[in-house]
Every structure is written in structure tokens, then in C-alpha cells.
C-alpha positions as a Markdown table, in Angstrom:
| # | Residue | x | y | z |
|---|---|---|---|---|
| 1 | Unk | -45.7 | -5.3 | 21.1 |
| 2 | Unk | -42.5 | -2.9 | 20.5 |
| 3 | Unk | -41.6 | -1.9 | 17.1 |
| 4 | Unk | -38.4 | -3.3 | 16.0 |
| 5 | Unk | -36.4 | 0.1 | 16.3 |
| 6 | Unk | -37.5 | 1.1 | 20.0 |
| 7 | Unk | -36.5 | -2.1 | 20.6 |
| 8 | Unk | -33.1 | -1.5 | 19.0 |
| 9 | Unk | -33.0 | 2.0 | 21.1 |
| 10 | Unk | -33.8 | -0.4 | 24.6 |
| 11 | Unk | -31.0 | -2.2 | 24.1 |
| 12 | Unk | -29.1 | 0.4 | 23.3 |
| 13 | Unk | -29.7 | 2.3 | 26.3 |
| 14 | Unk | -28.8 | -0.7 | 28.5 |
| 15 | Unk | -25.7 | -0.5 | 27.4 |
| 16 | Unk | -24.7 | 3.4 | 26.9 |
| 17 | Unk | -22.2 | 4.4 | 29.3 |
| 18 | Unk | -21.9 | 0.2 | 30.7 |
| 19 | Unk | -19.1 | -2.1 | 30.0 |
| 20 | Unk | -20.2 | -4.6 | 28.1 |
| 21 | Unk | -18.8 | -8.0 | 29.5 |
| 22 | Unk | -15.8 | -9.5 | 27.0 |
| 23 | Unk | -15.6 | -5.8 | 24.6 |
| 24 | Unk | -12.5 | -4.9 | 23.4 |
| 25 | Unk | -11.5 | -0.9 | 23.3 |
| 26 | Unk | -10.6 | 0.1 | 20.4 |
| 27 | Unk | -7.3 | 0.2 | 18.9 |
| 28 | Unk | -5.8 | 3.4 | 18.9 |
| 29 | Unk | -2.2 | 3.8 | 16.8 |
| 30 | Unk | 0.6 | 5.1 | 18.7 |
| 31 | Unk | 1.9 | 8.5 | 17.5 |
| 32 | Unk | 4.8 | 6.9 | 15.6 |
| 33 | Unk | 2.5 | 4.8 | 13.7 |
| 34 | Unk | 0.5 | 7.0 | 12.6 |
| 35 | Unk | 3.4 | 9.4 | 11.6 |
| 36 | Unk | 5.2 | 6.9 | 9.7 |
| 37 | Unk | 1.7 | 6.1 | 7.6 |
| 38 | Unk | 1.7 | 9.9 | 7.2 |
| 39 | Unk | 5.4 | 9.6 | 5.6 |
| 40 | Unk | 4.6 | 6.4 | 3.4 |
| 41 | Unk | 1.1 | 8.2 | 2.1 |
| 42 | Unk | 3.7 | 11.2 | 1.1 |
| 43 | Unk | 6.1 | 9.1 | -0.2 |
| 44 | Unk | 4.1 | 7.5 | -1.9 |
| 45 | Unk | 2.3 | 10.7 | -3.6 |
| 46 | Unk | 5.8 | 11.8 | -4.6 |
| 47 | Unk | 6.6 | 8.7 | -6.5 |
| 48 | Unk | 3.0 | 8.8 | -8.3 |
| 49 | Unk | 3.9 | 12.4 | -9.7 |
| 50 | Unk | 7.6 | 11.5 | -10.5 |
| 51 | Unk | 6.6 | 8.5 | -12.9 |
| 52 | Unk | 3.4 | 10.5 | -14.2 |
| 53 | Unk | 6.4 | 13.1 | -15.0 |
| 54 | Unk | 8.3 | 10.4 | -16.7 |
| 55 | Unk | 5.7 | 9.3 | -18.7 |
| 56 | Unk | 4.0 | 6.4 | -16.7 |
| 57 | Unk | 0.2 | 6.2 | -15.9 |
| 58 | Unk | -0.6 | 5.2 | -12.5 |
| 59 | Unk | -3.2 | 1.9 | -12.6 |
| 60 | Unk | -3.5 | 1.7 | -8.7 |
| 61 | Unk | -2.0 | 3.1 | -5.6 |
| 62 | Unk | -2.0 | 0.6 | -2.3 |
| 63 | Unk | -3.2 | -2.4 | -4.0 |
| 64 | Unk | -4.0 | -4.8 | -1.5 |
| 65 | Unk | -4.4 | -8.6 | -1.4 |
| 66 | Unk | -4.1 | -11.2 | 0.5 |
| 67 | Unk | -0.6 | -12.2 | 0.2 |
| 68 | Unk | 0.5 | -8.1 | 0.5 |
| 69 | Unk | -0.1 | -4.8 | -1.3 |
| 70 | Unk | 1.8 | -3.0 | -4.3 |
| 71 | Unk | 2.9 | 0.6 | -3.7 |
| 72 | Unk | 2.2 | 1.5 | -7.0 |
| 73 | Unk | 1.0 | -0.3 | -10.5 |
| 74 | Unk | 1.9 | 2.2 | -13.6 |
| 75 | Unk | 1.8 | 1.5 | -16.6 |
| 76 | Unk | 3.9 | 3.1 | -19.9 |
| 77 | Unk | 3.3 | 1.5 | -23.3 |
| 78 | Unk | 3.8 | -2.3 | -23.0 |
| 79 | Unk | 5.3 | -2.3 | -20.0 |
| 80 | Unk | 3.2 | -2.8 | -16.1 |
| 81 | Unk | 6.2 | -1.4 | -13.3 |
| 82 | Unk | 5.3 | -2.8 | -9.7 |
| 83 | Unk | 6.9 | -0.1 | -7.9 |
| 84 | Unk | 7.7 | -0.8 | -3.9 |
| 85 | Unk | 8.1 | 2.7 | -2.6 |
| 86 | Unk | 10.4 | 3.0 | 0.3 |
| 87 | Unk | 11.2 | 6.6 | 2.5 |
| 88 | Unk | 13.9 | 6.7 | 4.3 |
| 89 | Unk | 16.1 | 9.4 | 6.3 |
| 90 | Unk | 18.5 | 9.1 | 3.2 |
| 91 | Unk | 18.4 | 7.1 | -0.6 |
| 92 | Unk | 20.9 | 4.9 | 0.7 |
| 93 | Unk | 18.7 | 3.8 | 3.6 |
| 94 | Unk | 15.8 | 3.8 | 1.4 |
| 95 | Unk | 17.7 | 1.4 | -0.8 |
| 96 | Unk | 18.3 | -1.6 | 1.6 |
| 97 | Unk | 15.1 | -1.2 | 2.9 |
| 98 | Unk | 13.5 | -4.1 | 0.5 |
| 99 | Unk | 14.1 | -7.2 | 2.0 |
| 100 | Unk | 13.8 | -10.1 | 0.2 |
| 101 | Unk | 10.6 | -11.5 | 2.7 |
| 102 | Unk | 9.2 | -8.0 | 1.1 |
| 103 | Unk | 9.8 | -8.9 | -2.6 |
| 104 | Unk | 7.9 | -12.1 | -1.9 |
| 105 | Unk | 5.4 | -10.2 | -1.2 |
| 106 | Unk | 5.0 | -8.0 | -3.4 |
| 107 | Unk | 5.8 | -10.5 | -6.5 |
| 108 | Unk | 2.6 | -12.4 | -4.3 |
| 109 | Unk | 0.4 | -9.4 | -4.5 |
| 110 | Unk | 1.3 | -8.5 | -8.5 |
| 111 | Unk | -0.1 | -12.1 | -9.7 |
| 112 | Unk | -3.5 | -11.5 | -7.6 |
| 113 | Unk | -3.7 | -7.7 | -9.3 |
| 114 | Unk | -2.8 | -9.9 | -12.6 |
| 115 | Unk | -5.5 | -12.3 | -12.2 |
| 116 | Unk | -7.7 | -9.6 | -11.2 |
| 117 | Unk | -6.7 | -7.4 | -15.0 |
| 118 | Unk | -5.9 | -9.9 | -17.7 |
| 119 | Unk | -6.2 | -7.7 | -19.9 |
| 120 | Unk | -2.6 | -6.3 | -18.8 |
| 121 | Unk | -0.8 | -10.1 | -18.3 |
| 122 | Unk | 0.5 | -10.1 | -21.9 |
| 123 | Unk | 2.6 | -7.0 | -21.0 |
| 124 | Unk | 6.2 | -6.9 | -20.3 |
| 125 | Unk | 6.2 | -7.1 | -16.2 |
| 126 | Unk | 8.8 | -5.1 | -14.0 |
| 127 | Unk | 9.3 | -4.9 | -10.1 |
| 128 | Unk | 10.9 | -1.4 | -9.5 |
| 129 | Unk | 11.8 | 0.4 | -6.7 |
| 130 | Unk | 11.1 | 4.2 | -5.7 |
| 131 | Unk | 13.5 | 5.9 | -3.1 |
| 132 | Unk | 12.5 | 8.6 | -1.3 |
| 133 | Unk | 14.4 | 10.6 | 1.2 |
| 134 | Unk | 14.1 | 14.7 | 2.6 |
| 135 | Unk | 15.6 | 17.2 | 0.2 |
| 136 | Unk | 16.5 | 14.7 | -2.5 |
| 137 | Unk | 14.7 | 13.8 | -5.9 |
| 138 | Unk | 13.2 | 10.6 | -6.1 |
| 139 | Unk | 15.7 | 7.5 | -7.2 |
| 140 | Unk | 13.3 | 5.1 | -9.4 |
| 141 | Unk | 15.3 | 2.0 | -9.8 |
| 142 | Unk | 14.2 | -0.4 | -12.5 |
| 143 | Unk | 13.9 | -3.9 | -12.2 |
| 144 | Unk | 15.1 | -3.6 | -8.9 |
| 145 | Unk | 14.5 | -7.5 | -8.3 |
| 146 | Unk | 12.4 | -9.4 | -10.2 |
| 147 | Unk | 9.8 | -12.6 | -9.8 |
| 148 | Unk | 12.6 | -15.5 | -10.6 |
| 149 | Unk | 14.2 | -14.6 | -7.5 |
């Protein structure tokens, strides 16, 4: 009888270099995709170390949940800022770039990172917005909508 693990190897060998009936290739990001998660990882990093600057303390970056993901969660004093960071060619662009759909979202995703950190739903909430665009500071817009909406 074959130990478990050359039977693992068998198999294994049956199928290197065979196509295996009903697998799927993987997927493979085109090159805009990947360089516009290149951008939002960047923009992203500049808006962490603007509010850091301004006095904020960054409680989680890409916070994903089922309903969608948070840019940014920081935190300064008694107040939690759900920042949506949008990058754009310029701020103005940047600025219309949260649609409503998006703040859904986003409102969505910051009661799932509140049930998941009580300890922070007593605080004063905020849903911010963080433009970002070449050779331009970053615009932080407060209360840029909010979850009554």
C-alpha cells in the first residue's frame, strides 16, 4: 500500500502539464487595473500621512466587509472619521467621484467595523472625504455626507 503523500505526488503527476477537464485559468488583471490599484494604494498612503499630520490616528486602512470597505478609520479624541479616499486627475474630479450608491456603502461597511469595535460606538461618527490629485495637497473634506442620507 502507498503512503498517503506518494499518492498525493501520483496524482499530481497525472495532471502536470494536462488540462484538467472544467479548470478555469487564472485571472490575470489587465494593466489598467492593476495601475489604478497602484494609484488608490498611493492615494491612499497620502491621506494616512496627511491626517496622522493633522493629528488623527489611523485605526484601519481597507477595512473590508461584506456590504464594502472603508478607505480609512482614524481616529482624534472623541471623534471616529470614515474617510472615502478618492484620486483623481484633478480635486475637482476627485470631488464628484462619491456617488451616493458609494456612501451606501461605505455608511454599510462603518456599522460592521462598529459592531466589530464597540468600544469606539459611543464616539462622535464622521464620514469624510480625502481628495487626491498630481501636484496638489490633499483636500480632507469633513462630514462630506453623512449616515441620514
Amino acid at each position: 500500500m502507498m503512503a498517503k503523500t506518494d499518492e498525493a505526488k501520483t496524482d499530481r503527476a497525472k495532471t502536470d502539464g494536462v488540462k484538467v477537464e472544467g479548470a478555469k485559468p487564472p485571472k490575470v488583471a489587465s494593466p489598467a487595473r492593476v495601475a489604478a490599484f497602484r494609484t488608490g494604494i498611493s492615494a491612499e498612503s497620502r491621506a494616512a500621512a496627511y491626517l496622522m499630520a493633522k493629528g488623527y490616528r489611523i485605526l484601519a486602512k481597507r477595512y473590508r466587509t461584506p456590504h464594502g470597505e472603508i478607505d480609512i478609520v482614524a481616529r482624534r479624541r472623541n471623534l471616529i472619521a470614515f474617510v472615502e479616499v478618492k484620486a483623481r486627475a484633478t480635486l475637482d474630479d476627485a470631488a464628484f467621484a462619491v456617488t451616493p450608491r458609494q456612501q451606501q456603502r461605505i455608511i454599510d461597511a462603518a456599522q460592521g467595523w462598529l459592531v466589530a469595535h464597540p468600544e469606539h460606538a459611543e464616539l462622535e461618527l464622521r464620514f469624510d472625504a480625502m481628495l487626491i490629485a498630481p501636484r496638489s495637497l490633499p483636500r480632507h473634506v469633513l462630514a462630506a455626507f453623512d449616515a441620514s442620507s
